[in-house]
One Martini backbone bead per residue (centre of mass of N, CA, C, O) as a GRO file, in nm:
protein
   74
    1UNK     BB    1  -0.204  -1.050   2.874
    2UNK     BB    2  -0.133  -0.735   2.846
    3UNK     BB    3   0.105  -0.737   2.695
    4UNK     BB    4  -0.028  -0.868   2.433
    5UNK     BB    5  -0.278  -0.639   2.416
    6UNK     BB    6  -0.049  -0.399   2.379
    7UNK     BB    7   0.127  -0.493   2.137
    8UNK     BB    8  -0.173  -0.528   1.942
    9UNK     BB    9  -0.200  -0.235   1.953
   10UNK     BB   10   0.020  -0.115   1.856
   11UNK     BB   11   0.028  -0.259   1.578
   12UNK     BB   12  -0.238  -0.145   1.509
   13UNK     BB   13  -0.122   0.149   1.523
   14UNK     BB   14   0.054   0.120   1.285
   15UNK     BB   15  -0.100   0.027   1.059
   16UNK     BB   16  -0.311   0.277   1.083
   17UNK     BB   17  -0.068   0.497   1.007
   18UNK     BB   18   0.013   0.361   0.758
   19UNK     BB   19  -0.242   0.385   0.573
   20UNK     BB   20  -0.275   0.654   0.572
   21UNK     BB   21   0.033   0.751   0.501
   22UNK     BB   22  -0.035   0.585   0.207
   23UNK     BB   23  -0.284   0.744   0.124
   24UNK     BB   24  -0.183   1.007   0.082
   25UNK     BB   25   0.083   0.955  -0.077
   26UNK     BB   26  -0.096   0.841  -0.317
   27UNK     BB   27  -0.206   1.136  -0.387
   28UNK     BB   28   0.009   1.261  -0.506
   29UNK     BB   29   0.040   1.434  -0.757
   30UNK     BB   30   0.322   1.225  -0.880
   31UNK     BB   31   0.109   0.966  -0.891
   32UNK     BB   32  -0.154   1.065  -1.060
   33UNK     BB   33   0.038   1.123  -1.292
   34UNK     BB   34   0.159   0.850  -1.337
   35UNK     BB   35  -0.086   0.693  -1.382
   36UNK     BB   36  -0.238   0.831  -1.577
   37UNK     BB   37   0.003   0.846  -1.809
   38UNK     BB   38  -0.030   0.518  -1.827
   39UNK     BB   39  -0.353   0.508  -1.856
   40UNK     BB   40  -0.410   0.664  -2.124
   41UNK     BB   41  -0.291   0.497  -2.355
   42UNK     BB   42  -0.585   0.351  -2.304
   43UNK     BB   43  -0.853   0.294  -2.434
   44UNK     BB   44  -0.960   0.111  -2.187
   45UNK     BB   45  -1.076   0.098  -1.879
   46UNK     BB   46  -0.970  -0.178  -1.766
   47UNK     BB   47  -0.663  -0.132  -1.906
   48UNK     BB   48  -0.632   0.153  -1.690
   49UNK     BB   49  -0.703  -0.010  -1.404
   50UNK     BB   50  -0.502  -0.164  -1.419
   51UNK     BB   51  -0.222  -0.036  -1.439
   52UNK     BB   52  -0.291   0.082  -1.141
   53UNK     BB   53  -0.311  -0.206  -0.991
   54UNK     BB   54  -0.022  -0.279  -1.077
   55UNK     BB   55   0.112  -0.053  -0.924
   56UNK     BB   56  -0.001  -0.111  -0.654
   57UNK     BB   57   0.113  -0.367  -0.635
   58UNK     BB   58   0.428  -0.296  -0.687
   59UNK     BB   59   0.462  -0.158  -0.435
   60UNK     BB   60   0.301  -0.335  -0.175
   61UNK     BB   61   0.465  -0.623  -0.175
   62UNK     BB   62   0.742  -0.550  -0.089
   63UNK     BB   63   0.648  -0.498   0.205
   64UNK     BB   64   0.480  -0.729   0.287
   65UNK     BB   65   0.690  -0.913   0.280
   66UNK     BB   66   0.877  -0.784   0.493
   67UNK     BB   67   0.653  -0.783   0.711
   68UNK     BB   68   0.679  -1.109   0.705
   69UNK     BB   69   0.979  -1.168   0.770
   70UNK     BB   70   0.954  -1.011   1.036
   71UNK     BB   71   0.732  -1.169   1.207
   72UNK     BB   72   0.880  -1.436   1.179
   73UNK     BB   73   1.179  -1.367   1.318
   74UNK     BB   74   1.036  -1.301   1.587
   0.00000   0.00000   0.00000
């Protein structure tokens, strides 16, 4: 039972520690303006929070695959 709550303490801790350094590396300025110069093309604010959110996800999709793969083959 320890081992198990180590275990999942450790993931926790390491998703907790990604998410973290995902979000400041997400906020720099390379980032902030390329998102910017994709989405200022558009009149709408709708259509350029899209282009942003499009954007995260295109990003984050394939870590996520990856990480189910991960955890399936354990």
């Amino acid at each position: 039972m320890e081992h198990e709550a180590a275990s999942f303490s450790g993931m926790l801790s390491a998703i907790i520690v990604g998410m973290i350094i995902g979000f400041r590396h997400s906020t720099d300025g390379d980032h902030v303006v390329a998102v910017a110069t994709m989405a200022r093309d558009y009149n709408s604010v709708l259509k350029g929070l899209w282009v942003g959110v499009s954007w995260g996800l295109g990003h984050s999709t394939p870590l996520l695959i990856l990480g189910i793969l991960i955890l399936v083959a354990r």
